[in-house]
C-alpha positions as CSV (number, residue, x, y, z in Angstrom):
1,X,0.0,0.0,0.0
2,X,2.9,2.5,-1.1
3,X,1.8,5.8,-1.7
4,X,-1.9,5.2,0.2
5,X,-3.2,6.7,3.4
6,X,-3.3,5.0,6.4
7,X,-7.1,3.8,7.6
8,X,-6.5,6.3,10.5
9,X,-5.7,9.4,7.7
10,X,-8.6,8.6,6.1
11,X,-11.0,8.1,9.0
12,X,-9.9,11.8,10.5
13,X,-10.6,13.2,6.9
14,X,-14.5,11.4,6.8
15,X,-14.8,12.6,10.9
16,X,-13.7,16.2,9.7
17,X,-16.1,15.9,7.3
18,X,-15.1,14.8,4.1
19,X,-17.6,12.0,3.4
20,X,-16.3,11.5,0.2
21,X,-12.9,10.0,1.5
22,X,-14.9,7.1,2.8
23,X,-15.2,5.7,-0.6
24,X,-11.3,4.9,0.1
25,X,-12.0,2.6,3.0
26,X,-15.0,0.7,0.8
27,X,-12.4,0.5,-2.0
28,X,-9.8,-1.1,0.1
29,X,-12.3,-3.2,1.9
30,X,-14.8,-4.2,-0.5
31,X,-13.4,-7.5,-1.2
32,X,-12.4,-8.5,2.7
33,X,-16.2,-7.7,3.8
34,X,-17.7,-9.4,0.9
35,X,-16.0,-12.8,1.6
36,X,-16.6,-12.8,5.1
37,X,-20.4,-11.6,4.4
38,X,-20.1,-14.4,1.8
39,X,-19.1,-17.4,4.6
40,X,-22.4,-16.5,6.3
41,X,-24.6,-16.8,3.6
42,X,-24.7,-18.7,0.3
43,X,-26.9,-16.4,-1.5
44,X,-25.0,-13.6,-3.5
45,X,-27.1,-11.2,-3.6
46,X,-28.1,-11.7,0.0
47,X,-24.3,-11.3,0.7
48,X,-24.1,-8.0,-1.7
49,X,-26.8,-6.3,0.3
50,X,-25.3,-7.4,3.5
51,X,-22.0,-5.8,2.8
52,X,-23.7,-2.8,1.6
53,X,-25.4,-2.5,4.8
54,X,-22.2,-3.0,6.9
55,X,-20.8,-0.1,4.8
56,X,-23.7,2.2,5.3
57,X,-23.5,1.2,9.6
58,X,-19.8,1.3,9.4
59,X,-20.0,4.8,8.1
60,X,-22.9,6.0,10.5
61,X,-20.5,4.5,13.3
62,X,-17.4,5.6,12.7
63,X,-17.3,7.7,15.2
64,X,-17.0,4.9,17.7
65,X,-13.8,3.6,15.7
66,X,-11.1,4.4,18.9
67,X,-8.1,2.8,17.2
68,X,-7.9,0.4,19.9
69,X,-7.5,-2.4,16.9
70,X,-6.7,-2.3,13.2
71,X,-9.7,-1.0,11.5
72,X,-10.7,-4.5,9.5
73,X,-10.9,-5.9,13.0
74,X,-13.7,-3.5,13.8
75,X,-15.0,-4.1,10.4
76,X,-15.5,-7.6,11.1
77,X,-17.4,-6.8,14.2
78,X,-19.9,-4.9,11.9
79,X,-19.7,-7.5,9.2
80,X,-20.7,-10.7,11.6
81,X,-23.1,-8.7,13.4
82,X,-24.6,-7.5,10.6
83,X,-24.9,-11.1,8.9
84,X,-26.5,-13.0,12.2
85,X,-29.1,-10.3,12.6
86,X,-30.0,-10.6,8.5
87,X,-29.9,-14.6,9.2
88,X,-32.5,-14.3,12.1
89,X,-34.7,-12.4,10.6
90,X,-34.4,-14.6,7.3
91,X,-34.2,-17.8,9.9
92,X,-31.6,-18.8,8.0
93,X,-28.9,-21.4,9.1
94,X,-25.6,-19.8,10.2
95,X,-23.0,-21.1,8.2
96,X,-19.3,-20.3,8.9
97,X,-17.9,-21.8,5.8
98,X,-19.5,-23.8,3.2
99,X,-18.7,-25.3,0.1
100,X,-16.8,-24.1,-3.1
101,X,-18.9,-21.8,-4.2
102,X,-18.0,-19.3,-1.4
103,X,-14.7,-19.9,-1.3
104,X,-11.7,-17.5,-0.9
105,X,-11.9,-14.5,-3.2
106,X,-8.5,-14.9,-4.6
107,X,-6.5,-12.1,-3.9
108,X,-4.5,-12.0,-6.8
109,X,-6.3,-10.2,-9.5
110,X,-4.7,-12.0,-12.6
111,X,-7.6,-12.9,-15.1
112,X,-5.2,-15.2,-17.1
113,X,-6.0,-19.3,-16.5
114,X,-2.9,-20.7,-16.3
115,X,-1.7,-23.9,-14.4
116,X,-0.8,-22.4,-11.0
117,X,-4.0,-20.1,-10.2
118,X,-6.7,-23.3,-11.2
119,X,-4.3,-25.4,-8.6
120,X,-4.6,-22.4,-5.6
121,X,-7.9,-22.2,-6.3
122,X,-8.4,-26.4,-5.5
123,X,-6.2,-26.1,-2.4
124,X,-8.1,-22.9,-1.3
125,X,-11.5,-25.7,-2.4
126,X,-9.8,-28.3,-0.6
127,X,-9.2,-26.3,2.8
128,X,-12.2,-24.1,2.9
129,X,-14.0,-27.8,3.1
130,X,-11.9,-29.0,5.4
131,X,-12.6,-26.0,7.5
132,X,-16.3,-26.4,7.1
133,X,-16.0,-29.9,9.0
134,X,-15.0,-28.1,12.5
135,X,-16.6,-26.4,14.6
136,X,-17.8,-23.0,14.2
137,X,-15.1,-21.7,16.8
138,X,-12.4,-23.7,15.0
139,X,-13.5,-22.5,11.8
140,X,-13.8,-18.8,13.0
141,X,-10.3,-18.4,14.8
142,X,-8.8,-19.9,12.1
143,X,-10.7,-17.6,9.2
144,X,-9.7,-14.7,11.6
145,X,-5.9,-15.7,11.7
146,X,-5.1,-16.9,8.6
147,X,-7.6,-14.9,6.6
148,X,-8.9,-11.9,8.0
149,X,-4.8,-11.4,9.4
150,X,-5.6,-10.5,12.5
151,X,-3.4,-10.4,15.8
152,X,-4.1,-12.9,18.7
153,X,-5.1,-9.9,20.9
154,X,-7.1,-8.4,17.9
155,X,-9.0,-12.0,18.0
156,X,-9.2,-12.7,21.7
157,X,-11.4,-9.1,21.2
158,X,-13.4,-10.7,18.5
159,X,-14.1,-14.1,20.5
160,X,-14.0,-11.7,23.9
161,X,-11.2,-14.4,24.8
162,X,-7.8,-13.7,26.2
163,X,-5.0,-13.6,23.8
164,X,-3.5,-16.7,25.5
165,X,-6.9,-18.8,25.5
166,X,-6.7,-17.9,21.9
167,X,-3.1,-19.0,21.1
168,X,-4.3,-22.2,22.8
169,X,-7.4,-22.5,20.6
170,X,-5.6,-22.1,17.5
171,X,-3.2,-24.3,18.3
172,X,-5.9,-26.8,18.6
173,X,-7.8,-25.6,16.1
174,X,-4.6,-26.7,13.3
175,X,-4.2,-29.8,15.0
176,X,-8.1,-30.9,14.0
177,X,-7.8,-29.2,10.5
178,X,-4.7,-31.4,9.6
179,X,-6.6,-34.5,11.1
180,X,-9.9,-33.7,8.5
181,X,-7.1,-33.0,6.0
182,X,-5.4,-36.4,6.8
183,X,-8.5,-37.9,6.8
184,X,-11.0,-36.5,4.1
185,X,-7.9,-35.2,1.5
186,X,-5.1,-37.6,2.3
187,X,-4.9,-38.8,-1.5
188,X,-5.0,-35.1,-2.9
189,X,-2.3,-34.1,-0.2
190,X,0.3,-36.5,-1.2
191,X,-0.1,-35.5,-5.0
192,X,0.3,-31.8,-4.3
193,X,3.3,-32.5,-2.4
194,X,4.6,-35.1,-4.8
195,X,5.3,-32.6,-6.9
């Protein structure tokens, strides 16, 4: 991000009152909020509107931003709160992740199809399923570590855990993800690392 703003620049200009230098933090965002409104939801125009709306609460409440994490932390707040009010009033099922079609939004941007983008896109397939079999918690510290990038203190404020409990969670949240892996996958493991 050479040459861009910090999130803390560009929050002071919006709370100063240029509204229009919000449309920086949707930019950069956009993508991050979709997939996680995504996870939630397999509908995607359910998950369009949701991330509009954590855009448009995000904005109303960005006052309340203190800095005391990074800014996509406190997005994420909005983003899953957002999502499990949408799913009770739909009475929905919560999902945390489900099944290829709402899998990772692949962060490179190359449109080309060549070899090495159609095999990260079956690993990311592979893993997101293998996520899918644990447990919500599992699934969640994981998708917030790995993911969303976040800090074990920035997640022990997410799961209102401390940052130890966390560490601890994690730990044994990889453990089970490599057992579904060895389990479910253990044929398509060895031929990606045959190579």
């Amino acid at each position: 991000m050479t040459g861009q703003p910090p999130d803390t620049e560009i929050i002071n200009k919006v709370l100063k009152g240029e509204q229009s230098a919000f449309a920086l933090l949707v930019e950069r965002y956009q993508n991050y909020v979709f997939t996680l409104v995504l996870r939630f939801t397999e509908n995607r125009e359910d998950a369009e509107e949701i991330a509009q709306d954590v855009f448009v609460k995000a904005y109303r409440s960005l006052a309340d931003f203190r800095g005391d994490s990074k800014f996509s932390t406190w997005l994420f707040t909005i983003s899953r709160t957002t999502c499990l009010s949408f799913l009770r009033k739909k009475k929905l099922d919560t999902r945390s992740l489900d099944n290829e079609r709402t899998g990772i939004q692949v962060e490179n941007r190359e449109s080309g199809f060549n070899a090495n983008v159609v095999e990260q896109k079956s690993k990311h397939a592979m893993l997101n399923q293998a996520i899918a079999m644990l447990s919500p918690d599992d699934a969640q510290v994981l998708n917030l570590f790995y993911k969303g990038d976040q800090t074990l203190e920035e997640i022990g404020k997410i799961m209102r855990l401390e940052p130890n409990t966390v560490k601890v969670k994690l730990h044994r949240a990889r453990q089970r993800l490599k057992e579904k892996m060895e389990k479910y996958f253990a044929h398509e493991v060895r031929e990606i690392y045959a190579d």
